[in-house]
N, C-alpha and C positions, 0 to 999 in steps of 0.2 A: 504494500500500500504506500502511493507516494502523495504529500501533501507540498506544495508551493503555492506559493503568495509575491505578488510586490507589497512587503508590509506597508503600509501609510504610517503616517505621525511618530517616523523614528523608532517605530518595532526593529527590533536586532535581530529575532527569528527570521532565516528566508525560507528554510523547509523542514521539514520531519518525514522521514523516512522508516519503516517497518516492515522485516521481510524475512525470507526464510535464506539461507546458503545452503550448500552440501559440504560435506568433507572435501579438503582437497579445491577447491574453489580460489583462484589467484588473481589478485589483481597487479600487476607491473609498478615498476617505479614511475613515478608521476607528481605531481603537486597539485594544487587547488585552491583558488582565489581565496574561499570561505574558509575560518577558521572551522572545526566543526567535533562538535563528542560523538563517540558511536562507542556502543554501549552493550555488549547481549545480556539476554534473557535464557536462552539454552545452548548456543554455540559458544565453541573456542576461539577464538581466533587471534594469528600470531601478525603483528605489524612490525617489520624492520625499519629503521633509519639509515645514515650514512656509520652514525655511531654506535646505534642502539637496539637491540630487538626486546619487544614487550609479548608480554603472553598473556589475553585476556581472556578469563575466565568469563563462566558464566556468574552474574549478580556484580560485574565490574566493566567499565567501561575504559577510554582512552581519548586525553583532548589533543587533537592533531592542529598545531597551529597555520594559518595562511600559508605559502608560498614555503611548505616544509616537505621536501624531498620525500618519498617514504614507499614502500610496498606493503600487502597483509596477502593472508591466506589464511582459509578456514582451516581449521585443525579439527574439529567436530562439528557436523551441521546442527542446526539450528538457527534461532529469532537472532536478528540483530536490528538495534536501531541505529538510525544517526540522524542528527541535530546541526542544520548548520546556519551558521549565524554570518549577517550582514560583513563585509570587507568594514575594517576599520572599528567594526562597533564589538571587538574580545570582551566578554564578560569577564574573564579571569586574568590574571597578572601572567601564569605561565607562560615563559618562553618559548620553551620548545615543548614534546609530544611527553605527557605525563598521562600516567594509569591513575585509576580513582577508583571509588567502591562507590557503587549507587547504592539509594536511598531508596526504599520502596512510593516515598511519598515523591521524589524526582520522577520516577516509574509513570506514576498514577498521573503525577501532572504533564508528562509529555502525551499520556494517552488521550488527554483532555483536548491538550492545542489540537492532535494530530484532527480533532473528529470534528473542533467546532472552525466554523467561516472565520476571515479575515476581520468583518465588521462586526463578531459578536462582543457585547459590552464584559462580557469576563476576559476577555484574551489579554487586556493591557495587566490587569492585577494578575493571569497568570503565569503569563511570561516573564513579568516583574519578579514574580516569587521565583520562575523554574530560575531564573539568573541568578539571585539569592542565593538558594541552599546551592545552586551549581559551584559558584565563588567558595561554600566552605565545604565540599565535600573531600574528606578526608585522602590522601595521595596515597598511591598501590601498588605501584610499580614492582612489574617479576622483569627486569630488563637482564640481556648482555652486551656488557659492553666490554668491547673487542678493544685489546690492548693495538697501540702502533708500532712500537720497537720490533725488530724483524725476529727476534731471540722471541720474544712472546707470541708474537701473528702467530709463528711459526706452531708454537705451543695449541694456540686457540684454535687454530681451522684443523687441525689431525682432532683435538679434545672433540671440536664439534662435528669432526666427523663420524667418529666413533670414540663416543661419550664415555664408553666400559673401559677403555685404555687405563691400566693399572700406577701406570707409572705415576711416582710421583718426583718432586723438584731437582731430588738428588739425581735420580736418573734422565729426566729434562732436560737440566745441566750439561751433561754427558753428549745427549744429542745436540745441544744449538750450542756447546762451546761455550759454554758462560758459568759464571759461579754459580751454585743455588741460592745465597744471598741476595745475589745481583738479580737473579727471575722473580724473588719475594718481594722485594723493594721494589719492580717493577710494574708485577702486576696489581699492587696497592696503588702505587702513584698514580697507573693509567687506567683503572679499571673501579676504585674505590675499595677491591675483597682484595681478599687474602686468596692466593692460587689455589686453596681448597672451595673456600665459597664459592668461588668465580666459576669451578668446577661443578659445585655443587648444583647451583644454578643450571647451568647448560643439560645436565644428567635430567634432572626434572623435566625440563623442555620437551626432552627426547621423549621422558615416559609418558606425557600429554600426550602426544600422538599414537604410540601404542596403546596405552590405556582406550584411548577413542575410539580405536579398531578392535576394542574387545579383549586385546590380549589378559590373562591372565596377573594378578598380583605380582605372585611371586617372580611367573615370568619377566616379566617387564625389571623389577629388581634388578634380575640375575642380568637383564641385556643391555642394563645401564649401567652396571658395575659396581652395586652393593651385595654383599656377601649374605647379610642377613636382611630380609624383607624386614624385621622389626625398625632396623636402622634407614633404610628406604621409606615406609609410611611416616617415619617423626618426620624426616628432611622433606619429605611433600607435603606434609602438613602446615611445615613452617613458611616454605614458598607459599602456597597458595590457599591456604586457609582450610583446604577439604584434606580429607585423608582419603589415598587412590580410589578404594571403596563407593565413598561418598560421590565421588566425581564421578566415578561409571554408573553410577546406580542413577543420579542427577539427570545424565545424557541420554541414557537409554532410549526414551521414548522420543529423543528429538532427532536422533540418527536414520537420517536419509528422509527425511522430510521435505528438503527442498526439490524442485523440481528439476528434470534434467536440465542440460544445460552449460554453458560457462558460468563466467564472472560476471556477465552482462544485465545484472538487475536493474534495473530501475533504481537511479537512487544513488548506486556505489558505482558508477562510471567513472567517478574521482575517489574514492578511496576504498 
């Protein structure tokens, strides 16, 4: 369902957007005039940066700002919205692409705008409001952010490519020629973790997608490279709020609901 307006009287809302993806569903690198939040309700879905990649769950969203480089793709189908607001008129201070937890009362008020006219007399108080709680909704971010030193790059894109890789800094070292010191101090400086975090993160990522396809618990543990599933559900819990359990159990009924197709919804042509 696509909703567009030319708002009158300095409305900041241009459209609201409601829809379904499937798994696997990509949109390319691109930008887009309108600053805009997108947000699911049953899907996953992963938006990279030049810097950064984020993983939004279902019940969290993501504010992508103006003329801000970026690609997504579904990681589990389902609902997604997005919200995009007037050039010039950013309800929020963020700079660049920040993750957020919605608010079931943010929920409820975009389902409002989505369904009433341009000219009905609630829209200025509820748009007023959705900007409001939008500006304080608390920040969420599950990001990776990719070291630049070539000793690290080098480290990061083998990690992301296969996440179960055992080794750790002593034996990293070994391969890119560097102290282990020198890889710890690195990947703090340029990443804000610690080369287990940073790791830790990326392993998660990977299990979002498998989990999505059903794979099994423990499975997914053993294929991201924790020994013990006990030690696998705490660290995905801590990322993302759910325990793997909960997140399969959550998606189930939303899986393969969109319709065939590409990326070409209505709505997400820009993001």
């Amino acid at each position: 369902m696509m909703v567009r307006y030319a708002y009158p009287g300095g409305m900041s809302i241009v459209s609201i957007h409601r829809g379904p993806t499937r798994p696997h569903d990509r949109w390319d690198v691109h930008t887009h005039r309108e600053p805009l939040l997108m947000w699911s309700s049953t899907a996953t879905v992963a938006v990279s940066s030049a810097a950064r990649d984020w993983l939004v769950p279902p019940g969290h969203g993501i504010w992508v700002p103006a003329d801000t480089e970026h690609s997504a793709s579904t990681v589990r189908g389902g609902e997604v919205s997005v919200v995009r607001f007037a050039p010039g008129r950013s309800p929020v201070p963020w700079r660049g692409p920040t993750g957020v937890a919605l608010t079931p009362l943010l929920h409820e008020l975009a389902g409002h705008l989505e369904h009433i006219g341009a000219d009905d007399a609630s829209r200025p108080h509820a748009e007023a409001l959705f900007v409001a709680l939008l500006g304080l909704l608390p920040t969420h971010d599950l990001p990776i952010a990719m070291p630049t030193d070539p000793r690290t790059r080098i480290i990061a894109e083998r990690l992301l490519s296969d996440p179960a890789d055992p080794r750790g800094l002593a034996a990293w070292a070994d391969h890119v020629h560097a102290g282990a010191r020198t890889l710890s101090r690195l990947f703090l400086q340029e990443t804000g973790l610690t080369f287990a975090r940073w790791r830790a993160q990326v392993r998660i990522r990977a299990a979002v997608a498998m989990l999505a396809d059903g794979a099994a618990v423990d499975t997914v543990a053993r294929a991201v490279g924790y020994r013990k599933t006990s030690a696998f559900i705490a660290a995905f819990r801590r990322a993302t709020g759910h325990t793997p359990g909960a997140f399969q159990r959550a998606g189930t009924s939303a899986v393969g609901i969109a319709p065939s197709g590409n990326a070409s919804h209505p709505g997400w042509e820009t993001c």
